[in-house]
C-alpha positions in Angstrom: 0.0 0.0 0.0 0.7 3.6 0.6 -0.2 6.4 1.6 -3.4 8.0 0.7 -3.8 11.9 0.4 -7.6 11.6 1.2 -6.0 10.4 4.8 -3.9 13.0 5.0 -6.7 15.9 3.8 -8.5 14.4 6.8 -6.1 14.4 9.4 -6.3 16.5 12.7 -4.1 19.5 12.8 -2.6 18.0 15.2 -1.7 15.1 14.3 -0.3 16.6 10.6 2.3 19.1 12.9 2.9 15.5 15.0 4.1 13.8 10.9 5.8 17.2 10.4 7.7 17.4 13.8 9.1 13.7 13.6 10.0 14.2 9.5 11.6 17.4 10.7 15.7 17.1 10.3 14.9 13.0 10.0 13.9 12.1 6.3 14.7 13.0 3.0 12.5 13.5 0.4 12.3 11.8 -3.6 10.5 13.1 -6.0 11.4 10.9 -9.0 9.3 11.6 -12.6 10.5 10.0 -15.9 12.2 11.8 -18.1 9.9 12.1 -20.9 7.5 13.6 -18.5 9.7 15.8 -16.4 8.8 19.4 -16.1 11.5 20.6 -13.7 10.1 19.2 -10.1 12.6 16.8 -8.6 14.5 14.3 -10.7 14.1 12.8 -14.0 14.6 9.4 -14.8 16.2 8.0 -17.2 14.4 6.0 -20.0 16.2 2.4 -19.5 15.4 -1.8 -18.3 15.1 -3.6 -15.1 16.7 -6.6 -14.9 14.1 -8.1 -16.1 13.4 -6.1 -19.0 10.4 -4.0 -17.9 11.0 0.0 -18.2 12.8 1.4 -15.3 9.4 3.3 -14.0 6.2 3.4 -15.3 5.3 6.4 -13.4 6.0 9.5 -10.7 7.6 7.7 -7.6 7.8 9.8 -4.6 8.8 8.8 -1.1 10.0 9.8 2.3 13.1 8.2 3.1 13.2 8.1 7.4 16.7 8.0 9.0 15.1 6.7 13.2 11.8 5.2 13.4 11.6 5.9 16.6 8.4 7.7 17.9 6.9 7.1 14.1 3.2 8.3 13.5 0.8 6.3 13.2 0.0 8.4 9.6 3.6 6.7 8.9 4.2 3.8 10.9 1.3 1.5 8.4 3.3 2.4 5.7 6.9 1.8 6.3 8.8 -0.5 3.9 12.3 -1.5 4.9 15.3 0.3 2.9 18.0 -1.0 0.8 20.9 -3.4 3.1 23.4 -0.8 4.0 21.0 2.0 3.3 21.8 5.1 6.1 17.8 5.1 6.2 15.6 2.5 8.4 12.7 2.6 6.3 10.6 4.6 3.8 7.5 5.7 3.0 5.5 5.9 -0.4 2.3 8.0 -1.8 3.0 10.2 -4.6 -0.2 12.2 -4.0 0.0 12.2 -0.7 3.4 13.1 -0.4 3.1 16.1 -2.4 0.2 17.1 0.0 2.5 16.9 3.1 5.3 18.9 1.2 2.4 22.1 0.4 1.4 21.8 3.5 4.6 22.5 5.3 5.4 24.6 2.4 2.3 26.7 3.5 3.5 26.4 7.3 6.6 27.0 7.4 
């Protein structure tokens, strides 16, 4: 799954300054759009294959990598997929809509 922006439209203040506070200094960010469709928000990527052969992304793939866990959200906690072996994050998060709503709104916050 992932995260859903309806859930985040509908979450207490409170509790969206609570996901803000713990993301605060403790994630990064990825906003990843394929290059043919890249209009100068976050990265482009490349056309190219899996190893596999399927295309390298199909679509707009944001997440919230989250360096400590600790004292997660439950907005969050649902969603956390483990990282990469070796990765200097302990999980991440992803929601492409959603994302982008918790970015305006600290964006319209801060």
């Amino acid at each position: 799954m992932a995260l859903k922006s309806k859930d985040w439209k509908n979450l207490l203040k409170e509790k969206k300054k609570e996901v803000v506070s713990f993301l605060n200094g403790n994630c990064k960010f990825e906003l990843q759009t394929p290059a043919k469709n890249y209009k100068g928000i976050g990265s482009p990527i490349k056309d190219g294959k899996t190893k596999n052969g399927f295309s390298m992304k199909f679509g707009k793939q944001n997440r919230i990598y989250i360096k400590d866990t600790k004292g997660c959200p439950d907005f969050l906690r649902d969603e956390l997929k483990d990282t990469p072996k070796g990765s200097k994050y302990q999980a991440r998060v992803g929601g492409n809509k959603a994302i982008l709503a918790i970015l305006e709104y600290i964006a319209d916050k801060f």
